[in-house]
Predicted model as a PDB file, atoms N, CA, C, CB and O in Angstrom, pLDDT in the B-factor column:
MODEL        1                                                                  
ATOM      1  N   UNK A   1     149.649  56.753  93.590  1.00 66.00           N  
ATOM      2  CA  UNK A   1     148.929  55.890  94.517  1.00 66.00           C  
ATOM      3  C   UNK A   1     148.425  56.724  95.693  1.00 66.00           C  
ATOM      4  CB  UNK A   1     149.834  54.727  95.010  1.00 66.00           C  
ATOM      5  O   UNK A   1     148.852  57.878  95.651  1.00 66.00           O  
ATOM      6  N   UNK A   2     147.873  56.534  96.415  1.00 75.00           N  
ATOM      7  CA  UNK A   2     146.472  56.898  97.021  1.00 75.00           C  
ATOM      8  C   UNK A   2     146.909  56.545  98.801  1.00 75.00           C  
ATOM      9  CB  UNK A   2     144.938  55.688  96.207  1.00 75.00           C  
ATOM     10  O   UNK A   2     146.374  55.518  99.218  1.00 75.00           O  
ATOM     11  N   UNK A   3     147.800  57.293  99.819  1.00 72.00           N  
ATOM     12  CA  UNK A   3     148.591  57.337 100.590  1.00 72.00           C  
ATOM     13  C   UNK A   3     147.360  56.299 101.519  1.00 72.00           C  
ATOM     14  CB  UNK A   3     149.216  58.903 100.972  1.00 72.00           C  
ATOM     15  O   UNK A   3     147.811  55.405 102.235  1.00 72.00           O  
ATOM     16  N   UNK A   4     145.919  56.497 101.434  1.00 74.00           N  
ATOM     17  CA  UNK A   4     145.432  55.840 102.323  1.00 74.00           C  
ATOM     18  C   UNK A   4     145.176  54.470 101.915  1.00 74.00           C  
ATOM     19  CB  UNK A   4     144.430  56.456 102.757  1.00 74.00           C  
ATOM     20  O   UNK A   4     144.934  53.728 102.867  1.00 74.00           O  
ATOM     21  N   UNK A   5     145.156  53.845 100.601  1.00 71.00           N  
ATOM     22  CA  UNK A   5     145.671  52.557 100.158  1.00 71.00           C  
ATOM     23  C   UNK A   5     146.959  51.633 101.066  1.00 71.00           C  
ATOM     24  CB  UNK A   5     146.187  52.930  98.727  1.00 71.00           C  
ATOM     25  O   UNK A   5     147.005  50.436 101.349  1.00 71.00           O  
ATOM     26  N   UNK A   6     147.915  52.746 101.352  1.00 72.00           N  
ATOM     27  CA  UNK A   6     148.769  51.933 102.034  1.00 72.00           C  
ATOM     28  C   UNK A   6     149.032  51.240 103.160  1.00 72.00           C  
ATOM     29  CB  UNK A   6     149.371  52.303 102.032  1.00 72.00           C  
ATOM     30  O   UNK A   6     148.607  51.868 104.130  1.00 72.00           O  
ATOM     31  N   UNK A   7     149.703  49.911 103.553  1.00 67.00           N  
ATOM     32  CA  UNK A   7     148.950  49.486 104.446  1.00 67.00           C  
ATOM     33  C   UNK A   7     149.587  50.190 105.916  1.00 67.00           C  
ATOM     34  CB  UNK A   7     148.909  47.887 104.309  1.00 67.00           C  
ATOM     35  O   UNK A   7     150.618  50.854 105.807  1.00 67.00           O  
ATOM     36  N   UNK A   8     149.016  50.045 107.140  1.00 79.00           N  
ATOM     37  CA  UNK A   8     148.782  50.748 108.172  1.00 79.00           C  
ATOM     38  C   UNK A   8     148.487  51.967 108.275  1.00 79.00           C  
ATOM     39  CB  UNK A   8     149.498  50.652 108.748  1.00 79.00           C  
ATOM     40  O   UNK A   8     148.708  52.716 109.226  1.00 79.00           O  
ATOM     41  N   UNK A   9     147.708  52.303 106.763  1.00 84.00           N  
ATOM     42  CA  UNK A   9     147.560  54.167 106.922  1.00 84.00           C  
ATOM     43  C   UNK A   9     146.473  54.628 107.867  1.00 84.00           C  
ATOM     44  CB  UNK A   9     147.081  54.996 105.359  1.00 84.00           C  
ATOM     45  O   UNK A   9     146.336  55.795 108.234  1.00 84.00           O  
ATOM     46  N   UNK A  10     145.376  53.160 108.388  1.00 84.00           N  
ATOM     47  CA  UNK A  10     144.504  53.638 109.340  1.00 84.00           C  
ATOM     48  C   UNK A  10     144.793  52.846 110.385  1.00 84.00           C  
ATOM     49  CB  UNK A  10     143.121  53.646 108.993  1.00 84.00           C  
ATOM     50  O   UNK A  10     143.915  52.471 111.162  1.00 84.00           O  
ATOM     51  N   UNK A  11     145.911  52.550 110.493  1.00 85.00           N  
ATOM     52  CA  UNK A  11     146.122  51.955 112.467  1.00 85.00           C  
ATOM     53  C   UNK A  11     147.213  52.938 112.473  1.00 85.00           C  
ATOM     54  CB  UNK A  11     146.785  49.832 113.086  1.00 85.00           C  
ATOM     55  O   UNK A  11     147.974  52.622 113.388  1.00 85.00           O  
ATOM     56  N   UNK A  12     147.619  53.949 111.886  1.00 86.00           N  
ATOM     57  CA  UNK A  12     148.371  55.010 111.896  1.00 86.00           C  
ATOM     58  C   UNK A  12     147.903  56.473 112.313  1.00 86.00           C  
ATOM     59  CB  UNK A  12     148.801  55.007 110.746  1.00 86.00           C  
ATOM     60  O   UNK A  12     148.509  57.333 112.952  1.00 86.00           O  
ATOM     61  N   UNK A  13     146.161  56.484 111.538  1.00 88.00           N  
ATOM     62  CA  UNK A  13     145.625  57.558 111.715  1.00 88.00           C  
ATOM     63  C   UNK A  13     144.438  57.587 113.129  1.00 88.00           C  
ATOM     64  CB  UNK A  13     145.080  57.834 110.317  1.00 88.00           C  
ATOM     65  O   UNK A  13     143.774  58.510 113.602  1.00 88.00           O  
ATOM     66  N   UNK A  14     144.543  56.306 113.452  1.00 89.00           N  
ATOM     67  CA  UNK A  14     143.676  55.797 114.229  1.00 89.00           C  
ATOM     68  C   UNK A  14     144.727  56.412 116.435  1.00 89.00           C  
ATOM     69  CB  UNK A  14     143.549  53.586 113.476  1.00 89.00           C  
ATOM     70  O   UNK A  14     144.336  56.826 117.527  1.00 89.00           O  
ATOM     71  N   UNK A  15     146.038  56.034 115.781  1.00 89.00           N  
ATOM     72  CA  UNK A  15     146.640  56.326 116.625  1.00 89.00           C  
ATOM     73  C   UNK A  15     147.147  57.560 116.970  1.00 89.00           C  
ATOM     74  CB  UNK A  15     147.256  55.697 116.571  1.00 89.00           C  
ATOM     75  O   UNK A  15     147.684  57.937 118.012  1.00 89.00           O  
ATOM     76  N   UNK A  16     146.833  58.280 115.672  1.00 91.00           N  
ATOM     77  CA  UNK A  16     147.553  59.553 115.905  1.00 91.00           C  
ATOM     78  C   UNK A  16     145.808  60.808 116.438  1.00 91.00           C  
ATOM     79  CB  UNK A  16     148.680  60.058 113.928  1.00 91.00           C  
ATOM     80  O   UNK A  16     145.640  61.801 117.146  1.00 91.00           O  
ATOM     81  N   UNK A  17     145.096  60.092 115.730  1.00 92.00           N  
ATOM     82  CA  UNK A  17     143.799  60.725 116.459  1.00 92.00           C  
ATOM     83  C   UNK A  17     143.712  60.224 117.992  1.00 92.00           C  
ATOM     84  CB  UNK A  17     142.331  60.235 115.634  1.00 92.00           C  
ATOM     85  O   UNK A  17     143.323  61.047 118.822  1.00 92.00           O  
ATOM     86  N   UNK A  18     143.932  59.381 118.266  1.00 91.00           N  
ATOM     87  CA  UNK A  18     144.056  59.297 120.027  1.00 91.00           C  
ATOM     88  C   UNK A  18     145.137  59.847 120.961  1.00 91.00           C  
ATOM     89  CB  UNK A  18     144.151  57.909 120.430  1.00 91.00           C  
ATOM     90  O   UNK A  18     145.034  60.362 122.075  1.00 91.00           O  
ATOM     91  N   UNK A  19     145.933  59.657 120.388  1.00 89.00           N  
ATOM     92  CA  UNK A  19     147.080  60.787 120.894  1.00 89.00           C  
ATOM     93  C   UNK A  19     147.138  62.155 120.799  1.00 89.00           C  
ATOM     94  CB  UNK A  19     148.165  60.607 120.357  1.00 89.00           C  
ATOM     95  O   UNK A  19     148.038  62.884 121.217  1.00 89.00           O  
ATOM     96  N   UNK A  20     145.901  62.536 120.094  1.00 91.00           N  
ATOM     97  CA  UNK A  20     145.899  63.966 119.924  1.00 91.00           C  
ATOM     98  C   UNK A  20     144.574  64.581 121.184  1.00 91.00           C  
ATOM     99  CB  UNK A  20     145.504  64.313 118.043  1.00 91.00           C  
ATOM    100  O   UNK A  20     144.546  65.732 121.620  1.00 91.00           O  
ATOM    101  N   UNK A  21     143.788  63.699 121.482  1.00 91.00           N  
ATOM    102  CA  UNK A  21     142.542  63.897 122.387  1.00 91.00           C  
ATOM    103  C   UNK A  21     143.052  64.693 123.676  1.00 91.00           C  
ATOM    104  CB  UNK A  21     141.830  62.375 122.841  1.00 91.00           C  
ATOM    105  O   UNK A  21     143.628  63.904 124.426  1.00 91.00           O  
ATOM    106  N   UNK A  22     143.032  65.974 124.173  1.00 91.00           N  
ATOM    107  CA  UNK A  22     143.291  66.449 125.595  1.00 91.00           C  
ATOM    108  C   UNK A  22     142.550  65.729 126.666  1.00 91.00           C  
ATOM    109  CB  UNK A  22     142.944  67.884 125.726  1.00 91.00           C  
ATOM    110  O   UNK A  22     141.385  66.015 126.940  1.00 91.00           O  
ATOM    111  N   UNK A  23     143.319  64.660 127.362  1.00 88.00           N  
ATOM    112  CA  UNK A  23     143.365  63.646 127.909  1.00 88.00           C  
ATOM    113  C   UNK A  23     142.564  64.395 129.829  1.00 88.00           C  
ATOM    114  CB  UNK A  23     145.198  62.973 127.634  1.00 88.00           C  
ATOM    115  O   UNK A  23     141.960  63.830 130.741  1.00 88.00           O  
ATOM    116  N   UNK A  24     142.998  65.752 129.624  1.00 90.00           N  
ATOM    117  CA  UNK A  24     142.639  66.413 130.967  1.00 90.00           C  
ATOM    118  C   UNK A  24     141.229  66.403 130.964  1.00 90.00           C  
ATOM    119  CB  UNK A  24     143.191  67.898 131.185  1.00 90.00           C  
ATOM    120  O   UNK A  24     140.661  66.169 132.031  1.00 90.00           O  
ATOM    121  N   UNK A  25     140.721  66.569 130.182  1.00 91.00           N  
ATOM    122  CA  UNK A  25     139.524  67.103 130.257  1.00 91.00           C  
ATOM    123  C   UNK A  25     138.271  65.737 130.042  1.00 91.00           C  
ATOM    124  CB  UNK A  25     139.528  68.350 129.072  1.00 91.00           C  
ATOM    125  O   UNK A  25     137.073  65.968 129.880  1.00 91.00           O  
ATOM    126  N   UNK A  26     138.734  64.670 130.077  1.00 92.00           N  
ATOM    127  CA  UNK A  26     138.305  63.675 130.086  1.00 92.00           C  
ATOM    128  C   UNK A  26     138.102  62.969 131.621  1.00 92.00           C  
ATOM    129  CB  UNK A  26     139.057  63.108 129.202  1.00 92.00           C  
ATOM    130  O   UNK A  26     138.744  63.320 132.611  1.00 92.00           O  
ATOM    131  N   UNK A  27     137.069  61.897 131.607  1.00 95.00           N  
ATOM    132  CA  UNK A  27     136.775  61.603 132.996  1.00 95.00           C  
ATOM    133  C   UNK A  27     137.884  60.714 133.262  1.00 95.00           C  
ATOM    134  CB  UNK A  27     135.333  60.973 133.299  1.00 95.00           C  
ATOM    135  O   UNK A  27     138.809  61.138 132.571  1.00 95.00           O  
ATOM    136  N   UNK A  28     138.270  59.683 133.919  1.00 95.00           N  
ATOM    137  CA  UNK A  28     139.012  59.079 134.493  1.00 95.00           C  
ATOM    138  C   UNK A  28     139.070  57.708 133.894  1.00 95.00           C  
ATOM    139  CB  UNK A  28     138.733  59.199 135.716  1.00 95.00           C  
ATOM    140  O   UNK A  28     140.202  57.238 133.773  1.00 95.00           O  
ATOM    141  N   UNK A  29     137.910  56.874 133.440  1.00 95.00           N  
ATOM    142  CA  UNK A  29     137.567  56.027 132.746  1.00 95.00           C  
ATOM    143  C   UNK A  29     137.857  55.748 131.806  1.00 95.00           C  
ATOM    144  CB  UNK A  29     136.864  56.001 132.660  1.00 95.00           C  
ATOM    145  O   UNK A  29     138.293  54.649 131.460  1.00 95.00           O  
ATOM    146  N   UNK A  30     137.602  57.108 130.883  1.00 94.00           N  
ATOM    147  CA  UNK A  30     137.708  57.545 129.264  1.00 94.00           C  
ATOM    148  C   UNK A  30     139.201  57.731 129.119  1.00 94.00           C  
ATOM    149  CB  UNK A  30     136.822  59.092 128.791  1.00 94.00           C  
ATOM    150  O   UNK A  30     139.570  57.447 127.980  1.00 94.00           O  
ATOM    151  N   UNK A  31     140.453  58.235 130.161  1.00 94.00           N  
ATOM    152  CA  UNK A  31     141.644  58.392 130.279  1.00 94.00           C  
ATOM    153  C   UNK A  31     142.142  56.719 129.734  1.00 94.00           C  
ATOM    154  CB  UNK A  31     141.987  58.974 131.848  1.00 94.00           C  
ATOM    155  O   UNK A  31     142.800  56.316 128.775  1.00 94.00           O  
ATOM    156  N   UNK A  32     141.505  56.098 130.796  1.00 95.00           N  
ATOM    157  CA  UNK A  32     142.150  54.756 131.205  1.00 95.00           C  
ATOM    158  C   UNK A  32     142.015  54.362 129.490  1.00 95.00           C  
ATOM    159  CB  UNK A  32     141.154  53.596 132.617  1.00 95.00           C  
ATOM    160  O   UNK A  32     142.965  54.362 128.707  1.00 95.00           O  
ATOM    161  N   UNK A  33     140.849  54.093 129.214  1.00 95.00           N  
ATOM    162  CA  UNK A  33     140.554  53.329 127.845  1.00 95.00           C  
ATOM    163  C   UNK A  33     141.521  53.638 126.890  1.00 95.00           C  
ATOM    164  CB  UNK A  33     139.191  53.664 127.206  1.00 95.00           C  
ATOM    165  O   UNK A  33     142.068  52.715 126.286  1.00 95.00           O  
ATOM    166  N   UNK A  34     141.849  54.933 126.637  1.00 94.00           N  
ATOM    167  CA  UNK A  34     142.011  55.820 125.788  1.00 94.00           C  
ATOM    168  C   UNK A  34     143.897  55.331 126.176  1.00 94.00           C  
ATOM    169  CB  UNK A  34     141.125  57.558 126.116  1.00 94.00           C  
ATOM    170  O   UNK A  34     144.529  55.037 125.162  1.00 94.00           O  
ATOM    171  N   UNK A  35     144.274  55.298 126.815  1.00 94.00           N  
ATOM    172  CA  UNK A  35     145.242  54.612 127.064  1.00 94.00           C  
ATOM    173  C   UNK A  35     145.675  53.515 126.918  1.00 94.00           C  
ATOM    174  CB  UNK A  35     145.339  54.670 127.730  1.00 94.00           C  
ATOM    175  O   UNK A  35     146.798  53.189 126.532  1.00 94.00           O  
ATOM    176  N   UNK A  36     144.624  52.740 127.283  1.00 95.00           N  
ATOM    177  CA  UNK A  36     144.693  50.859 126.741  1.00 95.00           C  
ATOM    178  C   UNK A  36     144.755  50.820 125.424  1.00 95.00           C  
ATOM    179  CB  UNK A  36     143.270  49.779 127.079  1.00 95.00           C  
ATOM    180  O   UNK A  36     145.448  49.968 124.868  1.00 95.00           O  
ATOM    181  N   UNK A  37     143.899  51.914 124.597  1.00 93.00           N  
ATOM    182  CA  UNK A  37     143.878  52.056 122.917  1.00 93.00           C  
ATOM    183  C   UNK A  37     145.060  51.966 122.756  1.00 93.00           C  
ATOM    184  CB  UNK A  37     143.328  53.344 122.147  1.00 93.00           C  
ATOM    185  O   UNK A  37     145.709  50.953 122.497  1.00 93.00           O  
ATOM    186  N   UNK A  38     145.478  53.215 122.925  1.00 92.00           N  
ATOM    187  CA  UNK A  38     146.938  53.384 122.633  1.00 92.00           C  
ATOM    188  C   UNK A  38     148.305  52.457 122.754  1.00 92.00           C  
ATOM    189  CB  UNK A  38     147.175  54.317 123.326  1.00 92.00           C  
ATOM    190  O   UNK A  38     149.196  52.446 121.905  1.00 92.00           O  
ATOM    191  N   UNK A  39     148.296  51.774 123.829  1.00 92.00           N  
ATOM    192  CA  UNK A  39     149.121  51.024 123.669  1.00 92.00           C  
ATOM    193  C   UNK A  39     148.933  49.683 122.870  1.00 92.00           C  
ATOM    194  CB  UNK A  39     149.467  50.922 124.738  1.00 92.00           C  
ATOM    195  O   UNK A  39     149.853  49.070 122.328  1.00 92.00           O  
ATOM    196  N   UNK A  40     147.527  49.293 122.874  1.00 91.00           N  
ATOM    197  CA  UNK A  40     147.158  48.064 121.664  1.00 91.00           C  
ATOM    198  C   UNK A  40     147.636  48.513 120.597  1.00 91.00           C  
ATOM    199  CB  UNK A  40     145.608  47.690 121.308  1.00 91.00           C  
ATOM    200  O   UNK A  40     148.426  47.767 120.020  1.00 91.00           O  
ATOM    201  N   UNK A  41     147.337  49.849 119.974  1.00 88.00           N  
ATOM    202  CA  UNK A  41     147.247  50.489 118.880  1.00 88.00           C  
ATOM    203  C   UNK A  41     149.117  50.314 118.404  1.00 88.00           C  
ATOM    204  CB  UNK A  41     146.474  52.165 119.204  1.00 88.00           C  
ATOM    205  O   UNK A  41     149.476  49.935 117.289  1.00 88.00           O  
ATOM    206  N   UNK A  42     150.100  50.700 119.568  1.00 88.00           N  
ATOM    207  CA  UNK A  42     151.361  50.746 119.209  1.00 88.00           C  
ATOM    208  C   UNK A  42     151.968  49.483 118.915  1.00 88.00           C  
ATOM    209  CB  UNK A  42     152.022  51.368 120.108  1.00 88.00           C  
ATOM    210  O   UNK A  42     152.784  49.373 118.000  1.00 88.00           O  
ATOM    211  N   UNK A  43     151.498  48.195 119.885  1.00 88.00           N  
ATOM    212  CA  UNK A  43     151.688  47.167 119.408  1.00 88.00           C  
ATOM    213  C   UNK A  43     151.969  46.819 118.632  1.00 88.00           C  
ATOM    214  CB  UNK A  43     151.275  46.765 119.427  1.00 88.00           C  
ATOM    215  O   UNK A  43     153.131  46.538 118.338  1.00 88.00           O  
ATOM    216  N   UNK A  44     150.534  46.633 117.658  1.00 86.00           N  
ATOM    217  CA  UNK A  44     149.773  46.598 116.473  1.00 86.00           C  
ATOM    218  C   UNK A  44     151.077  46.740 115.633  1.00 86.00           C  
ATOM    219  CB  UNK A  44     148.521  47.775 116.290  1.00 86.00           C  
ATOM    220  O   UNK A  44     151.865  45.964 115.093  1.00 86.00           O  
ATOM    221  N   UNK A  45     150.896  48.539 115.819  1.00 81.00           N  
ATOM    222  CA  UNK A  45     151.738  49.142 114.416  1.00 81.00           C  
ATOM    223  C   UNK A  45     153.228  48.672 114.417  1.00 81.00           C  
ATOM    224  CB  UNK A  45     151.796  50.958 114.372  1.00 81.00           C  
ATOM    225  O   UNK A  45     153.922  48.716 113.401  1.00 81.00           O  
ATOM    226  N   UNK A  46     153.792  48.095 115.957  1.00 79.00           N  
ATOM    227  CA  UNK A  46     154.876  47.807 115.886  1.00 79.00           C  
ATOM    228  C   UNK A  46     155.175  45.878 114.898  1.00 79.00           C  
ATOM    229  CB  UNK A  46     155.244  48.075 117.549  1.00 79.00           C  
ATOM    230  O   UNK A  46     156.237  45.381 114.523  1.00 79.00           O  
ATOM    231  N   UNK A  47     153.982  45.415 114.814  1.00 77.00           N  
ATOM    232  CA  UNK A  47     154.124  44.003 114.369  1.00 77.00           C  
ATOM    233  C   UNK A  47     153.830  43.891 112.819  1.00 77.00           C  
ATOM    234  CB  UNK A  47     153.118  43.058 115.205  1.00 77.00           C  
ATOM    235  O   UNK A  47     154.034  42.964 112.035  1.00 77.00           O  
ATOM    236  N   UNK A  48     153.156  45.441 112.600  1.00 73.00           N  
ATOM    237  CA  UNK A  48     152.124  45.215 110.954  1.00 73.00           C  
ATOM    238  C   UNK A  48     153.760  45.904 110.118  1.00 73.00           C  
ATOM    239  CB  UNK A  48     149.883  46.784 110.668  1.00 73.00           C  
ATOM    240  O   UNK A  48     153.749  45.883 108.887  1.00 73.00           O  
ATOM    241  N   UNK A  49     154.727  46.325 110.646  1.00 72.00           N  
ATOM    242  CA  UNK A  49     155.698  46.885 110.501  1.00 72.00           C  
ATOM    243  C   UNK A  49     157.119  46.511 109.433  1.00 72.00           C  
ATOM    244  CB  UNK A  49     155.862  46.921 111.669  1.00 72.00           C  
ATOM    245  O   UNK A  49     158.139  46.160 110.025  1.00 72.00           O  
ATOM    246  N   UNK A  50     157.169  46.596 107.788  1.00 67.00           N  
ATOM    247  CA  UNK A  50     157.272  45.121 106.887  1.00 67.00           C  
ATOM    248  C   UNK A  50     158.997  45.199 107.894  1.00 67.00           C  
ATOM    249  CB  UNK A  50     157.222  45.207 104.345  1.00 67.00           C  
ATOM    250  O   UNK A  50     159.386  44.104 108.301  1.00 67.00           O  
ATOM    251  N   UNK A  51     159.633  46.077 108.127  1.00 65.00           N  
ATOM    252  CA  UNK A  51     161.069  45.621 108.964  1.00 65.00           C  
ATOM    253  C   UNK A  51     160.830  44.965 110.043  1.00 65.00           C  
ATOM    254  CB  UNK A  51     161.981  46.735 109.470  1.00 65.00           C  
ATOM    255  O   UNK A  51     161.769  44.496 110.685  1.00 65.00           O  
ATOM    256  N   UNK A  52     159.644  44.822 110.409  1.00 49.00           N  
ATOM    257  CA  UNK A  52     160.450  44.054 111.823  1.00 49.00           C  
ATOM    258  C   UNK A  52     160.058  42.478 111.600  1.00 49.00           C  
ATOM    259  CB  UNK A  52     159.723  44.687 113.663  1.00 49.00           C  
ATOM    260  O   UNK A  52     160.237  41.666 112.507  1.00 49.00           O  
ATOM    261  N   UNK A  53     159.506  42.099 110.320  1.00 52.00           N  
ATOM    262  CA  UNK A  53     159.626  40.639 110.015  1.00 52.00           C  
ATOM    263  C   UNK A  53     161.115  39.993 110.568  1.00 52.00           C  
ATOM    264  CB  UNK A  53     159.474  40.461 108.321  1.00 52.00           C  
ATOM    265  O   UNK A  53     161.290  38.907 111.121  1.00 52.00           O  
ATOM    266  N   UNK A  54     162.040  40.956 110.252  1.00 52.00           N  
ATOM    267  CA  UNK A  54     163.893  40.481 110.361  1.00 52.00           C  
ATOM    268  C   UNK A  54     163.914  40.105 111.818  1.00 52.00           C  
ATOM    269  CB  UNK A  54     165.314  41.986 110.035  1.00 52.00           C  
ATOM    270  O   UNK A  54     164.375  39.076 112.313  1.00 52.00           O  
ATOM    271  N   UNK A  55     163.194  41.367 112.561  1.00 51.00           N  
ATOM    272  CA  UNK A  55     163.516  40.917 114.235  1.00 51.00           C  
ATOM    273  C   UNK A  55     162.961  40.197 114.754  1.00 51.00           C  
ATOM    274  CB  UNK A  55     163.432  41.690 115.186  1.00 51.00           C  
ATOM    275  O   UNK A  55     161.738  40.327 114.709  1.00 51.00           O  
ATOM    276  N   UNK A  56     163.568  38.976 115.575  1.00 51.00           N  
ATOM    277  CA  UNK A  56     163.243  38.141 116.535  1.00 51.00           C  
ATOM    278  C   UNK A  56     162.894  38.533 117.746  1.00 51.00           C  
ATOM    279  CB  UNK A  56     164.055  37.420 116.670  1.00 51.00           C  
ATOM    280  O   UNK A  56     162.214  37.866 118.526  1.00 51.00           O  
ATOM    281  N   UNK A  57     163.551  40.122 118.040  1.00 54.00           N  
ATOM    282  CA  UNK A  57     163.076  40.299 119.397  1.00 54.00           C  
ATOM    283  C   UNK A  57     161.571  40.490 119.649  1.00 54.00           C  
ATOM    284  CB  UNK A  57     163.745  41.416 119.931  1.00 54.00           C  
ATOM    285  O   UNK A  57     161.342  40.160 120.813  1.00 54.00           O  
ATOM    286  N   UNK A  58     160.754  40.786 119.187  1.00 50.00           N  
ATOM    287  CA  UNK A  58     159.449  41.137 119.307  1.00 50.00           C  
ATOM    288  C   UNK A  58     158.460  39.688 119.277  1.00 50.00           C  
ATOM    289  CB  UNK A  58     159.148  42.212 118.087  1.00 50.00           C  
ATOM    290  O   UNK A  58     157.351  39.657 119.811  1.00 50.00           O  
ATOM    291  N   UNK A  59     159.066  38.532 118.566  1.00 53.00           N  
ATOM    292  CA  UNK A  59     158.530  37.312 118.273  1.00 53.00           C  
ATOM    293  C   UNK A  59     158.247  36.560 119.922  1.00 53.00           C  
ATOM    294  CB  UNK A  59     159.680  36.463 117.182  1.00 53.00           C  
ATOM    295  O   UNK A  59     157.285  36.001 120.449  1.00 53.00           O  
ATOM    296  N   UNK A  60     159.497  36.866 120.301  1.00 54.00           N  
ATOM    297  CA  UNK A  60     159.974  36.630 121.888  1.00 54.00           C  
ATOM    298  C   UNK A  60     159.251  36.619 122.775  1.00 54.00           C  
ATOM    299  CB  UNK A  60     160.747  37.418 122.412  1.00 54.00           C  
ATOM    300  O   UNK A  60     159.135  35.730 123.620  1.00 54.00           O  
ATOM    301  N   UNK A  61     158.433  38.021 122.658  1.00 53.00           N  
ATOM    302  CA  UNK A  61     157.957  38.575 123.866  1.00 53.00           C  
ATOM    303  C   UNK A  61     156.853  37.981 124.178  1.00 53.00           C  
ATOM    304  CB  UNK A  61     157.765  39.900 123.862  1.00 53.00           C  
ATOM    305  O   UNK A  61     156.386  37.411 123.191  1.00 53.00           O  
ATOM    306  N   UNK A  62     155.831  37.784 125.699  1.00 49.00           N  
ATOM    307  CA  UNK A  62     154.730  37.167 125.958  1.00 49.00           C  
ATOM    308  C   UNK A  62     153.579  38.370 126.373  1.00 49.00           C  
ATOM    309  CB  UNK A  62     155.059  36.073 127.065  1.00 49.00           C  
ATOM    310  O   UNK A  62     152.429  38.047 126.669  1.00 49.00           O  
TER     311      UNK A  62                                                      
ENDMDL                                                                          
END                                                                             
């Protein structure tokens, strides 16, 4: 099987390409965004996640 078939293989690669961007050399704006990505992005991967169906703690949160 075909690793990018699987599911979150591109809110995986999506996140790991933004975390890789040298954040210095960027304007201040592009920082900020690039930051907001990222944490949507972790969200995300933390809910698309088939273990954490079990946890309630994340259901919780607002």
């Amino acid at each position: 099987m075909d690793p990018r078939d699987t599911p979150g293989y591109r809110l995986h690669r999506a996140l790991s390409n933004l975390t890789s961007i040298d954040g210095e050399q960027l304007e201040p704006g592009d920082r900020d965004r690039i930051s907001t990505a990222t944490t949507l992005l972790e969200q995300v991967e933390l809910l698309t996640r088939p273990d954490t169906m079990a946890d309630s703690d994340t259901n919780g949160e607002s």
